[in-house]
PAZAPA-4460 file (N, C-alpha, C; in steps of 0.05 Angstrom, whole numbers, plus 32768, in hexadecimal, padded with zeros to 4 digits):
% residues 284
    n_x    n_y    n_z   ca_x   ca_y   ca_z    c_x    c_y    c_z   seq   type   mol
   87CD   81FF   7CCE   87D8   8209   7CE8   87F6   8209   7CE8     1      X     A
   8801   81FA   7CD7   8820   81F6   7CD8   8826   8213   7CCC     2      X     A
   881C   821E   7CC4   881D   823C   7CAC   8820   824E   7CC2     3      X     A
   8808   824C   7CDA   8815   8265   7CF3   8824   8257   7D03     4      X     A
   882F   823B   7D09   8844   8230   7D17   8863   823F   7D0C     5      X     A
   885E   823C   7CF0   887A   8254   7CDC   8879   8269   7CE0     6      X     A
   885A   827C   7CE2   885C   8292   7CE0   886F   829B   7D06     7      X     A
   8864   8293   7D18   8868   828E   7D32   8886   8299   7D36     8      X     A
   888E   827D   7D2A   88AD   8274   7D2A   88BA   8285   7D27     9      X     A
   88B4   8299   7D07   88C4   82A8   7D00   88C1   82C5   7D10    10      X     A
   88AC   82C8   7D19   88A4   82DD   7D2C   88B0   82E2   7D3F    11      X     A
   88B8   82C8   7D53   88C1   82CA   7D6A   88E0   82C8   7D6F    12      X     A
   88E5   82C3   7D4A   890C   82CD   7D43   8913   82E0   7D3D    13      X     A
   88FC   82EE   7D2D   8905   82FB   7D1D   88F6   8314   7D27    14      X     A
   88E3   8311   7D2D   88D0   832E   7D30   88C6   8336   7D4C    15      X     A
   88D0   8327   7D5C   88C5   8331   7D73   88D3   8341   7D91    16      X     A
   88D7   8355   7D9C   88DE   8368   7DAD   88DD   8359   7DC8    17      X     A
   88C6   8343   7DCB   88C6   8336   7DE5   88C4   834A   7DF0    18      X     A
   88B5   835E   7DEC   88AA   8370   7E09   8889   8368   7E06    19      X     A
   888C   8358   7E14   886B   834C   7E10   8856   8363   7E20    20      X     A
   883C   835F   7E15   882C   8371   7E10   8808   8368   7E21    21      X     A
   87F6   8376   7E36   87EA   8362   7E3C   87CD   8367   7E2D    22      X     A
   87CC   837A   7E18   87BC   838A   7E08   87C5   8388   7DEB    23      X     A
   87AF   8383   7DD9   87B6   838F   7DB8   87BF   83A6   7DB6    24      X     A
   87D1   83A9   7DAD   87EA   83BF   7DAD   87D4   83D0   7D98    25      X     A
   87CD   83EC   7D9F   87C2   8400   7D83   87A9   83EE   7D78    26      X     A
   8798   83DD   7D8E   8788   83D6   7D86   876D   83F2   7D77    27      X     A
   8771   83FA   7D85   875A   8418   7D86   8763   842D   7D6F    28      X     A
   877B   8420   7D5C   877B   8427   7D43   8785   8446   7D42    29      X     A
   878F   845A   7D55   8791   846D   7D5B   87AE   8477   7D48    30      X     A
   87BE   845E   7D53   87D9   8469   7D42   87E1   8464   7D23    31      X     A
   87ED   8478   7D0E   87ED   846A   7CF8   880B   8476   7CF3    32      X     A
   8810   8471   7CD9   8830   8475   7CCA   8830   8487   7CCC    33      X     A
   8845   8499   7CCC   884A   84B9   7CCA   8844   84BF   7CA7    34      X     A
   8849   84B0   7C95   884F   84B0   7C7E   882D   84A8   7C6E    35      X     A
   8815   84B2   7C6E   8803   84A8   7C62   87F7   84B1   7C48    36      X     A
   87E5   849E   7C36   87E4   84A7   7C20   87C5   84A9   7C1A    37      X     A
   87C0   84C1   7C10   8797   84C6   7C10   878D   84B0   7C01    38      X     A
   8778   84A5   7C01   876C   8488   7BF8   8756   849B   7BE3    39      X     A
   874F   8488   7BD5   873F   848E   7BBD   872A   846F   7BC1    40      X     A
   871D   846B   7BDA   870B   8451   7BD7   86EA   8452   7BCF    41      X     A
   86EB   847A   7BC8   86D5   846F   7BB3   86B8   8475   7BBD    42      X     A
   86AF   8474   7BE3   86A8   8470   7BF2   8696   8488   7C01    43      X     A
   867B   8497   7BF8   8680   84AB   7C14   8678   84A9   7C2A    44      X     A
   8675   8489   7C31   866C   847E   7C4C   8689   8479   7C5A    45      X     A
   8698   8480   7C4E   86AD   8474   7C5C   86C2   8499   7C60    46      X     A
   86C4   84A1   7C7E   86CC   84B2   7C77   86E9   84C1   7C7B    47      X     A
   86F4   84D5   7C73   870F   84D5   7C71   871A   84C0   7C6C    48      X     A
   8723   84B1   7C5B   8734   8494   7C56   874D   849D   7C50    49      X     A
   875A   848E   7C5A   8777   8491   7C50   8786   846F   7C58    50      X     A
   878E   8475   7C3B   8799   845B   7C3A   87BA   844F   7C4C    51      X     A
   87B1   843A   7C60   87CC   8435   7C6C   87BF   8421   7C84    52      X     A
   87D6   8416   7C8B   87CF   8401   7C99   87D9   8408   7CC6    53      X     A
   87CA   8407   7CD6   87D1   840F   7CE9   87ED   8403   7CF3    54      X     A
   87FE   8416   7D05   8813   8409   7D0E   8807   83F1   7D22    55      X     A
   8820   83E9   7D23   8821   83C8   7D32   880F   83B7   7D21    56      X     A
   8804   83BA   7D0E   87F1   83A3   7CFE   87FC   839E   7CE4    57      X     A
   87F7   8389   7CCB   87FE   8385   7CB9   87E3   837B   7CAA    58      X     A
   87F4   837A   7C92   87D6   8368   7C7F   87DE   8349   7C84    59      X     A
   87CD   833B   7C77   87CB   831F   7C7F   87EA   8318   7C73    60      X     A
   87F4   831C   7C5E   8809   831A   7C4F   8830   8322   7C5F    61      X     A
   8825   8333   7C79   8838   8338   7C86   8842   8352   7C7B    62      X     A
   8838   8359   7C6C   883A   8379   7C68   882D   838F   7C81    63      X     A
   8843   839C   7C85   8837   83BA   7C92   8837   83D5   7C82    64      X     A
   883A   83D4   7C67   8848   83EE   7C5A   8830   83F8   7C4C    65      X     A
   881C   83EA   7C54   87F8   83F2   7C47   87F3   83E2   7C31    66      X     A
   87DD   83E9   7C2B   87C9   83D3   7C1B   87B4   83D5   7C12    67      X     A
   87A9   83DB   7BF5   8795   83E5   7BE6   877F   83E6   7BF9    68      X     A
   877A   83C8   7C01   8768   83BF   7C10   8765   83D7   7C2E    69      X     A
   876A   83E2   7C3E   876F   83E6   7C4F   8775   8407   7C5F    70      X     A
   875D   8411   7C6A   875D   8431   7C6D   8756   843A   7C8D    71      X     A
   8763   8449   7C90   8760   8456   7CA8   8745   8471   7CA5    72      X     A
   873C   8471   7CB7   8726   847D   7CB1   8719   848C   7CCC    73      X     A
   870F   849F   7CCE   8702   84B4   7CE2   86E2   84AE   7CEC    74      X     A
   86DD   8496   7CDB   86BC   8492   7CE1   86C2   8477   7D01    75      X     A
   86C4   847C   7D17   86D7   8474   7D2C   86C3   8474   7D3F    76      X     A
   86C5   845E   7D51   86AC   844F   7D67   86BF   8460   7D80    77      X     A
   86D1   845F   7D78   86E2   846C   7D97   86F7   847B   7D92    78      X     A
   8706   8492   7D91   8721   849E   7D8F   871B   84B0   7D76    79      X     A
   872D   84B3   7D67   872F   84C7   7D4B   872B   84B1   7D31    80      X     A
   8738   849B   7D3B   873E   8494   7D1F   872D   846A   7D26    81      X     A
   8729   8461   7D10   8722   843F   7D13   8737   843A   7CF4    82      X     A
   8731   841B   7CE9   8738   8416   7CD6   8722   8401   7CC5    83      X     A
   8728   8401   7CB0   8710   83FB   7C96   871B   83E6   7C89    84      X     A
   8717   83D1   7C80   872B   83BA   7C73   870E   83B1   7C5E    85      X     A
   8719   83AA   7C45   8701   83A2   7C2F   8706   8397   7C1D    86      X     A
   86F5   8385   7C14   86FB   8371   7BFF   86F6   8381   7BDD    87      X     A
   8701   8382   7BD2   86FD   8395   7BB5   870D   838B   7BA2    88      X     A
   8705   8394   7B8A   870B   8382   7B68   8706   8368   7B6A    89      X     A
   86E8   8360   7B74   86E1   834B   7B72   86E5   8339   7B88    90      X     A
   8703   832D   7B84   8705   8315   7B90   871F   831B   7BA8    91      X     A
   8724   8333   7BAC   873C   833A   7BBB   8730   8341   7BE1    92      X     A
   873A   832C   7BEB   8732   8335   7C04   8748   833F   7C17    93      X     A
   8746   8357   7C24   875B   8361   7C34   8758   8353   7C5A    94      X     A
   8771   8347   7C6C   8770   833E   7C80   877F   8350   7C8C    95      X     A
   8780   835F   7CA7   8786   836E   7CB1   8794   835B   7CCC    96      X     A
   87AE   835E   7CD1   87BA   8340   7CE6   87CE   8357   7CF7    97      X     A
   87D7   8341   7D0B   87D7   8349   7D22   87ED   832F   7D2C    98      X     A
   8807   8332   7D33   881A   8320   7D4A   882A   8326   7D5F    99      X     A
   8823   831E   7D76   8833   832B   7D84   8832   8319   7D9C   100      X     A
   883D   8321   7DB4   8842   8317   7DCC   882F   8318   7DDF   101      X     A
   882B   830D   7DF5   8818   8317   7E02   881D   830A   7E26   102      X     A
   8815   831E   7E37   881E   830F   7E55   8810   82FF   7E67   103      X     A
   87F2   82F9   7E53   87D7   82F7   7E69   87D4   82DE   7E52   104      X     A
   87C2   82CE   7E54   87AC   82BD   7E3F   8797   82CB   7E3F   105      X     A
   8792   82D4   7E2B   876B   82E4   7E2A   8750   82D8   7E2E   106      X     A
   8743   82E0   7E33   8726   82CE   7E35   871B   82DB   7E20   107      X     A
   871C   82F1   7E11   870E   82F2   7DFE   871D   830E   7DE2   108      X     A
   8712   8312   7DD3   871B   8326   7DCA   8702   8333   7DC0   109      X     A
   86FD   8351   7DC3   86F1   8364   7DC9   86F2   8371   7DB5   110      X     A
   86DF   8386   7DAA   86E0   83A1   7D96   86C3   83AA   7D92   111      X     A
   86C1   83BB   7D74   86B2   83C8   7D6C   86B5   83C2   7D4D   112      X     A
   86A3   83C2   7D41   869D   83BC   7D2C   8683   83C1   7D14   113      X     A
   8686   83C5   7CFB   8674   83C0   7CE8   8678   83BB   7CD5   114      X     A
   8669   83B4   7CC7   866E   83AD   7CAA   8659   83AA   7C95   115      X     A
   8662   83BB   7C7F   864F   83CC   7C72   8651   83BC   7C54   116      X     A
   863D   83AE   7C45   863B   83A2   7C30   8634   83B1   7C12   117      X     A
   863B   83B6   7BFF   862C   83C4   7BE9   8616   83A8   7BDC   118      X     A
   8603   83A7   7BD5   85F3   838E   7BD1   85F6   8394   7BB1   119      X     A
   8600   83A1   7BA2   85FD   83A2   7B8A   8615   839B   7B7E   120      X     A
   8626   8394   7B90   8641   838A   7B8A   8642   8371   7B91   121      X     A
   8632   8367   7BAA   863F   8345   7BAF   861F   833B   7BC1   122      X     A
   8621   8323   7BCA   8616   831B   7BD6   860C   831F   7BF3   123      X     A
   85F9   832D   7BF9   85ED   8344   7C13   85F6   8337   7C34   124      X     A
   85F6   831D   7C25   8602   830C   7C45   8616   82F2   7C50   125      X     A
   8628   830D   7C42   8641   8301   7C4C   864C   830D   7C6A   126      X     A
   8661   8303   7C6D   8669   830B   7C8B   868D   830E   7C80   127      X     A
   8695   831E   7C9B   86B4   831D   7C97   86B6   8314   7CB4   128      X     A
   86D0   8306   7CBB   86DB   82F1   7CCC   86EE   82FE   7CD8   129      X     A
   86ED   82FA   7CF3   8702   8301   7D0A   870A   82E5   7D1C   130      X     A
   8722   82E2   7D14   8735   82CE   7D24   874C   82D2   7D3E   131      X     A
   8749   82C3   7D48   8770   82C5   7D5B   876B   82AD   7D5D   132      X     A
   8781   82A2   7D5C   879D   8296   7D66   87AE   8299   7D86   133      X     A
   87AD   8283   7D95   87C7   828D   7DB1   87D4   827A   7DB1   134      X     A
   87F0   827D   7DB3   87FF   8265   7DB1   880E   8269   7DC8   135      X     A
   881F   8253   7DD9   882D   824F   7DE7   884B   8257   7DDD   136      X     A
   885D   8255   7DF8   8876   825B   7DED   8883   8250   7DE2   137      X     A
   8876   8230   7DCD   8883   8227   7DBC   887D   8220   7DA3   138      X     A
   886E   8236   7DA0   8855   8239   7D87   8843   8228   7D82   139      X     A
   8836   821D   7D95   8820   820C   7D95   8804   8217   7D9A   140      X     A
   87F3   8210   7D81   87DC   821F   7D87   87CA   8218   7D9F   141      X     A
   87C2   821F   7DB8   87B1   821E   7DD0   8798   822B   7DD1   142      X     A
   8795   8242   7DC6   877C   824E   7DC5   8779   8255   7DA7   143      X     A
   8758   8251   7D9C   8748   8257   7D89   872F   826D   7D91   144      X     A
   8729   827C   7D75   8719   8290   7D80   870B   8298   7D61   145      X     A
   86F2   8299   7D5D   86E9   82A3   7D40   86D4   82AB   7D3D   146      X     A
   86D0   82BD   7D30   86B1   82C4   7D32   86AE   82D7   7D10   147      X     A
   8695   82CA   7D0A   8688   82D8   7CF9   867A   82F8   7CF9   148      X     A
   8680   830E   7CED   8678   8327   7CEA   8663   832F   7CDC   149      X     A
   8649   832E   7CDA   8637   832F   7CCF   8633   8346   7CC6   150      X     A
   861C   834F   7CB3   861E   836D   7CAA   8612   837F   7CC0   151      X     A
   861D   8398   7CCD   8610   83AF   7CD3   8615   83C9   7CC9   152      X     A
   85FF   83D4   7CD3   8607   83F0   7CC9   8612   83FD   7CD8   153      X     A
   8610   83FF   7CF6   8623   840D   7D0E   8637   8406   7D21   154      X     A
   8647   840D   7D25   8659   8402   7D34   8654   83EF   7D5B   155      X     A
   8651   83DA   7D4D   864B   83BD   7D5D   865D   83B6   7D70   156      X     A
   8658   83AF   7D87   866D   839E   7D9A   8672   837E   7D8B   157      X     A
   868F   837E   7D8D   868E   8360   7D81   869C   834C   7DA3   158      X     A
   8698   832B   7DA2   86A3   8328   7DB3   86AF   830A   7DB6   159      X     A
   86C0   8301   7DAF   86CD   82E8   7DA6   86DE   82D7   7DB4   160      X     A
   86CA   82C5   7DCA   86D7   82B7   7DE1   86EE   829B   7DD1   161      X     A
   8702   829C   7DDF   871D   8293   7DD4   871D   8276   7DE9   162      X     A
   8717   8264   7DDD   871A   824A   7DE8   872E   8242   7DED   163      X     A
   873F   8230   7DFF   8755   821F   7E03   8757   8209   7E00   164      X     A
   8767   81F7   7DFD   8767   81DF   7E00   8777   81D2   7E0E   165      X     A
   878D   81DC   7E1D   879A   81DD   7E3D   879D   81EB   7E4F   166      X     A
   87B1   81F2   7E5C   87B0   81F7   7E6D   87CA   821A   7E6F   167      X     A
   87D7   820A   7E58   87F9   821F   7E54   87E9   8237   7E4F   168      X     A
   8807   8245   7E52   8800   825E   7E5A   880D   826C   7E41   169      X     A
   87F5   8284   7E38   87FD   8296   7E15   8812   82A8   7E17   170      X     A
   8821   829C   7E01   883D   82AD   7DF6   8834   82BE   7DE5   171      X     A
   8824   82B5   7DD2   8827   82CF   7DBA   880A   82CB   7DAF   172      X     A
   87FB   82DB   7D9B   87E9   82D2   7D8F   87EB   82DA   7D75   173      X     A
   87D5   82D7   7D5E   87D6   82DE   7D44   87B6   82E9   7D46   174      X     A
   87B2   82FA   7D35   8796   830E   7D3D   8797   8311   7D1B   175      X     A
   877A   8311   7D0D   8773   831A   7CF7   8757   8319   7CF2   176      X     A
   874E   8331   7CDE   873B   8339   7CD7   8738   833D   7CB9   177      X     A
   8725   832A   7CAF   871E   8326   7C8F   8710   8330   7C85   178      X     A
   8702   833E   7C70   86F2   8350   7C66   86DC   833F   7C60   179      X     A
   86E4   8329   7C55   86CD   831F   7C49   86C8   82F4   7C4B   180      X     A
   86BE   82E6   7C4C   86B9   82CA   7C40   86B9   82CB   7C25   181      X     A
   86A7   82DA   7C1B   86A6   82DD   7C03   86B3   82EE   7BEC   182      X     A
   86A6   82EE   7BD0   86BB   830B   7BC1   86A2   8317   7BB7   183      X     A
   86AC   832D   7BA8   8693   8349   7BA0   8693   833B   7B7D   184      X     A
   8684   834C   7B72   866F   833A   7B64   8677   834C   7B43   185      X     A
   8689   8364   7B43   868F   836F   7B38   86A4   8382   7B36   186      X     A
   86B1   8385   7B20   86D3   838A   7B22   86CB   83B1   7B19   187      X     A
   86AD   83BD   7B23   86AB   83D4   7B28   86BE   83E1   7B3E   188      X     A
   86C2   83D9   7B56   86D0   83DD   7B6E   86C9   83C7   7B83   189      X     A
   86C7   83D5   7BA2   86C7   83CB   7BBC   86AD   83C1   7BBA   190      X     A
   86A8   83AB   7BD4   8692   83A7   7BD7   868B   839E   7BFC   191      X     A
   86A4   83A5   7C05   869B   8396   7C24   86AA   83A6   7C36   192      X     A
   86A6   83B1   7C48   86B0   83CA   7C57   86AE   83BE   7C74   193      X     A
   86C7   83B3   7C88   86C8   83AD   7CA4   86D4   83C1   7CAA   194      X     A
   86C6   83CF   7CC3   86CD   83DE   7CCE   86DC   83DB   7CEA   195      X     A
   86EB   83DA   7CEC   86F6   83DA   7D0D   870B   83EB   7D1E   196      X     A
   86FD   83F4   7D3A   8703   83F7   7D4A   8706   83EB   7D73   197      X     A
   8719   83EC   7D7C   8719   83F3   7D99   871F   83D3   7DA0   198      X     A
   8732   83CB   7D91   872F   83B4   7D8E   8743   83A7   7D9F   199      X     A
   873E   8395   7DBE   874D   838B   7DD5   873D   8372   7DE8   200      X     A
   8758   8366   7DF6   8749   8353   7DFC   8740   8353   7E12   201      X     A
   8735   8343   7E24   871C   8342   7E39   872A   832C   7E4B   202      X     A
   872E   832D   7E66   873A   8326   7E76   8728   8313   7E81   203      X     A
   8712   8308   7E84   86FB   82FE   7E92   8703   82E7   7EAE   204      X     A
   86F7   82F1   7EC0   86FE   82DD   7ED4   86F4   82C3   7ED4   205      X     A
   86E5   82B8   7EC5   86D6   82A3   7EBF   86E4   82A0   7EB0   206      X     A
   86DD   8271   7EB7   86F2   8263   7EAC   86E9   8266   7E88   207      X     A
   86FB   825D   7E7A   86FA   8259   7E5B   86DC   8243   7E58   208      X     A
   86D2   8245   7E42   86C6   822D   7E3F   86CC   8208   7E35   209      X     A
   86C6   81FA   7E41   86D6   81DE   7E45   86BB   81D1   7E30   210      X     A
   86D7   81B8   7E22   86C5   81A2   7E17   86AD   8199   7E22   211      X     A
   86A1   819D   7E36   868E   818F   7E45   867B   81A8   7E40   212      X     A
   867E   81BA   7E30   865F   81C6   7E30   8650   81C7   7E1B   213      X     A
   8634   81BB   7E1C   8621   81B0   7E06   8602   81C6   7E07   214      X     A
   860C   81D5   7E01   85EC   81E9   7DFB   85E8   81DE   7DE7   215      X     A
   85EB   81D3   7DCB   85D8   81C3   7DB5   85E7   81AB   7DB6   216      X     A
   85D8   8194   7DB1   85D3   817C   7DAF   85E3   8171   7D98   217      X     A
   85F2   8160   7D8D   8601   815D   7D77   85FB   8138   7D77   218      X     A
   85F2   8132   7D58   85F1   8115   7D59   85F1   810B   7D38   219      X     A
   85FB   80F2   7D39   8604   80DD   7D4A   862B   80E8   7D50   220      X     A
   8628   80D9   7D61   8646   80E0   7D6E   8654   80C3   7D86   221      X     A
   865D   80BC   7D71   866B   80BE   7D59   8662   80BB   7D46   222      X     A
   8667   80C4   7D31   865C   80C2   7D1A   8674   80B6   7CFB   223      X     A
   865F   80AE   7CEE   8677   80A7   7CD0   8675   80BE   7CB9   224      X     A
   8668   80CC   7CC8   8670   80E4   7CAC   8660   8106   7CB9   225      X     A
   8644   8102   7CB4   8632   811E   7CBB   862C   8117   7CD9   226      X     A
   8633   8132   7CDF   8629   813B   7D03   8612   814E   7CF8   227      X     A
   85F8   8141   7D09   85DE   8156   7D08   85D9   8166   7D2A   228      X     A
   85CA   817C   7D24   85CD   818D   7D39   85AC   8191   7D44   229      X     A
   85A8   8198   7D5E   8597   818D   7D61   857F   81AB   7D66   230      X     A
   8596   81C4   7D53   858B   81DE   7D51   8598   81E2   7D3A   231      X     A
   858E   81F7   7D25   859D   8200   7D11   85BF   821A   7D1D   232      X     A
   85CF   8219   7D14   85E8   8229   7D17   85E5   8246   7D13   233      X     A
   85F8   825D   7D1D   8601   8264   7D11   8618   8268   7D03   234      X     A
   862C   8261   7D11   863D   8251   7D04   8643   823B   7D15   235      X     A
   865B   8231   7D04   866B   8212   7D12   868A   8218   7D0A   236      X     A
   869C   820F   7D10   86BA   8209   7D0C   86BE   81EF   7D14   237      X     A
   86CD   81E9   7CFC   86D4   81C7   7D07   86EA   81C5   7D0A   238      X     A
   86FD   81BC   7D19   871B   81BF   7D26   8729   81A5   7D29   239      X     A
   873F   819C   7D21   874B   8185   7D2E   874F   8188   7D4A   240      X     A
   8757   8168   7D4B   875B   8166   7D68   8775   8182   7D72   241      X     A
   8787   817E   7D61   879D   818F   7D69   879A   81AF   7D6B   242      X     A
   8784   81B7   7D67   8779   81CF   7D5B   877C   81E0   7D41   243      X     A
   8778   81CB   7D33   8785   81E0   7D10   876A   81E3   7D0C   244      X     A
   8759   81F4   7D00   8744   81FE   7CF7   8743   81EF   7CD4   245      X     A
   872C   81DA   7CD6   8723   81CD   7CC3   870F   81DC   7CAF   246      X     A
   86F7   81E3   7CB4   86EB   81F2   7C9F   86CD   81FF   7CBA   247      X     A
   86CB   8219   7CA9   86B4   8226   7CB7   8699   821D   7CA4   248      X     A
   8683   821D   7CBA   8667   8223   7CAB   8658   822F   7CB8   249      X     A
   863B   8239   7CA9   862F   8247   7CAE   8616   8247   7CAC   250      X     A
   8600   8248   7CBC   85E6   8244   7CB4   85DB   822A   7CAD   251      X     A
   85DF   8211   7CC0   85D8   8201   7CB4   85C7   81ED   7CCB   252      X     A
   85C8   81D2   7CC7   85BF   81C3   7CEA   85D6   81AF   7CD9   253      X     A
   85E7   819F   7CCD   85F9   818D   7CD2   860F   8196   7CBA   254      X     A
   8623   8189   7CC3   863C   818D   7CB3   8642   8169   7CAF   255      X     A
   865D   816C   7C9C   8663   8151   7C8A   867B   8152   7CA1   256      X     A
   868B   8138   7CB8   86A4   813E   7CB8   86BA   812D   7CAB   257      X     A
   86D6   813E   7CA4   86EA   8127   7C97   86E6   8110   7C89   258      X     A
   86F5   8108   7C85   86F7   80ED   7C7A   8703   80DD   7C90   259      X     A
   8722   80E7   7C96   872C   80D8   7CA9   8720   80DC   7CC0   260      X     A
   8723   80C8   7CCC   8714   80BA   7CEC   8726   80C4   7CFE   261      X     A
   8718   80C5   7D19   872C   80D3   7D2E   8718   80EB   7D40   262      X     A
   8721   8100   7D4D   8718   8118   7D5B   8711   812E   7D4F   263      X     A
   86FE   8132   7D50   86FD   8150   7D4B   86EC   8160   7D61   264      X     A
   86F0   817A   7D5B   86E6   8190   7D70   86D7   81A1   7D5E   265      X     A
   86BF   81A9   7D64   86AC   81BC   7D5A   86A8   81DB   7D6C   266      X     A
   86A5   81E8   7D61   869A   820B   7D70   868B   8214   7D62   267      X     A
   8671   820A   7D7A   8657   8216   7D6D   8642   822E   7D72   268      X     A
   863D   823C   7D63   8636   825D   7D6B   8616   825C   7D5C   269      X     A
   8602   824D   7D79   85DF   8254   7D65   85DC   8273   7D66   270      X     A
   85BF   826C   7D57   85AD   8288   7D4C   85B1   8292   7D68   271      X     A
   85B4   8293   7D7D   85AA   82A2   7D93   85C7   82A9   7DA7   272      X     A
   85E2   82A7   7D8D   85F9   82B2   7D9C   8601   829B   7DAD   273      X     A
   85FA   8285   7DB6   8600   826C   7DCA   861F   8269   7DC6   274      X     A
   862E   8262   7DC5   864D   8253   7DBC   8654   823C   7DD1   275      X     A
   8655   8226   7DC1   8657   8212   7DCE   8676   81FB   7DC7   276      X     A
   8685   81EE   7DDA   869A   81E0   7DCD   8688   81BD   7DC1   277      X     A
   8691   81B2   7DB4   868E   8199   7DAE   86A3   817F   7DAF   278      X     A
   86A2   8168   7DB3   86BE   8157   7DAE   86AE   8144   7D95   279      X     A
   86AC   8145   7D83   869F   812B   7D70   86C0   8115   7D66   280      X     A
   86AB   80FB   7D6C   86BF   80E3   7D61   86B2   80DC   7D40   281      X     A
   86C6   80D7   7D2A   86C1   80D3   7D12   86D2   80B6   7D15   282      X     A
   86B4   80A6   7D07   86C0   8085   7D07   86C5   8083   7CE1   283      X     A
   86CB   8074   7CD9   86CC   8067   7CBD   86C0   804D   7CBF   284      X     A
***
C-alpha cells in the first residue's frame, strides 16, 4: 500500500489539474490518440484492433504511449469503440490503470465486460481482476473495492461495491484492470482477452456496507492461524487493519491467516454473489 501512498503523492505534485471529476473520465472508451498504430493480435474474434491505449488511462507501469498488451477495438457493449487488454508470451500480463480526482465518494463502480479464454493455451479457469483504490486528501487509503472476472462470452454487467472504513471524504482514486491471475501456457501467442466497456461509478443512496454484516459465519474467531467458513467462497480478500490488501483466494471454505497477531478484515463474495465484511482477531 505504501507503493500507491508514492504513487498518490507523486500524482497530486506532479500530475494532477485539480479539476476534479465526479465520473471516470472516457470511461466508455470512446476517445483515443490521434496518432494510432494497426495491431497484428492474431485474433478474428477480436475485431478491428488497433493497438493503443485510451486517453486519460495508462498501463499499470504508468505508461500512456501504448502497449503490446493493449487494443482498442469496435466489438463495443455501448458507443463505436470498447478496449481489449491480454495476457500473451506466456507469462506477460497487461493492467489497464486509471488516477485521478474525484468530487463525490462512490458506492460502487459499474461497467460491461467479458472475457474470452483460448483453453489450448492456458488454464480454462482463470479470471482477470478489477480493483480501486479511494484515498483521502492525504493519501490515505479509505475505500477498497475488488472483484474477480470470470470467463464469458458476451458482454456482462460487472458491479464492485467499494467499502469504507471511515467516514472522510474521496480525493482521488486509483482504478485498474488485469488480464489475467494467471499466465498462458505457451510462447505461441495470446491467451486471455478482457474486454471492457462503459465503465463508471454508481452513486447509491444506501449506506456502504459496515463491519457488522455477517451473511456467512466465520470460525474460530479469534483464531491462531485458519479461519473456517461456514459456506464454501467465492472469493475472499484478506486486508490489514489499515487497509493494505494481504492476499486473495478463491474457491475454498477456510484460509491460513499471518503469522503476526493483531486485526484483520476479510471481503467475502459466496457462490450466490452475497459480499460480506468480516473483522477476524489472530492470537499467537
Amino acid at each position: 500500500m505504501q507503493f500507491y501512498k508514492s504513487l498518490y503523492l507523486l500524482f497530486v505534485f506532479f500530475g494532477a489539474s485539480f479539476i476534479c471529476n465526479a465520473q471516470v473520465e472516457n470511461g466508455s472508451f470512446e476517445v483515443w490518440p490521434d496518432s494510432l498504430q494497426q495491431g497484428n493480435i492474431g485474433e478474428d474474434f477480436i475485431d478491428s484492433a488497433i493497438k493503443a491505449i485510451p486517453l486519460e488511462w495508462e498501463d499499470g507501469s504508468g505508461n500512456n504511449n501504448g502497449s503490446l498488451g493493449m487494443y482498442r477495438t469496435t466489438d463495443a457493449a455501448d458507443g463505436d469503440y470498447a478496449t481489449v487488454i491480454f495476457t500473451w508470451y506466456v507469462y506477460v500480463k497487461s493492467t489497464l490503470a486509471k488516477m485521478d480526482t474525484i468530487t463525490e465518494r462512490p458506492d460502487f463502480l459499474v461497467g460491461m465486460y467479458k472475457y474470452l479464454i483460448k483453453d489450448d493455451f492456458t488454464d480454462s479457469t482463470d479470471f482477470a481482476v478489477a480493483s480501486i483504490l479511494v484515498f483521502n486528501s492525504l493519501g490515505d487509503t479509505i475505500g477498497i473495492g475488488q472483484e474477480y472476472l470470470d470467463s464469458v462470452s458476451n458482454y456482462t454487467p460487472f458491479n464492485i461495491q467499494i467499502e469504507y472504513k471511515n467516514n472522510d471524504a474521496g480525493f482521488s482514486y486509483y482504478l485498474s484492470f488485469t488480464s489475467s491471475k494467471g499466465t498462458c501456457t505457451s510462447l505461441a501467442g495470446s491467451c486471455k482477452y478482457l474486454f471492457l466497456d462503459a465503465v463508471k461509478f454508481d452513486f447509491a443512496t444506501s449506506t456502504n456496507l459496515s463491519l457488522e454484516r455477517d451473511e456467512v459465519n466465520i470460525f474460530p474467531n479469534p483464531s491462531d492461524g485458519i479461519i473456517n467458513f461456514s459456506e464454501p467462497f467465492r472469493t475472499c480478500s484478506l486486508y490489514s487493519i489499515q487497509g493494505d490488501l494481504i492476499q486473495n483466494y478463491k474457491d475454498d471454505d477456510n484460509i491460513m491467516l499471518p503469522n503476526n497477531s493483531g486485526i484483520y478484515i476479510l471481503r467475502i463474495t459466496t457462490k450466490d454473489g452475497i459480499t460480506s465484511i468480516h473483522k477476524v482477531k489472530k492470537v499467537n
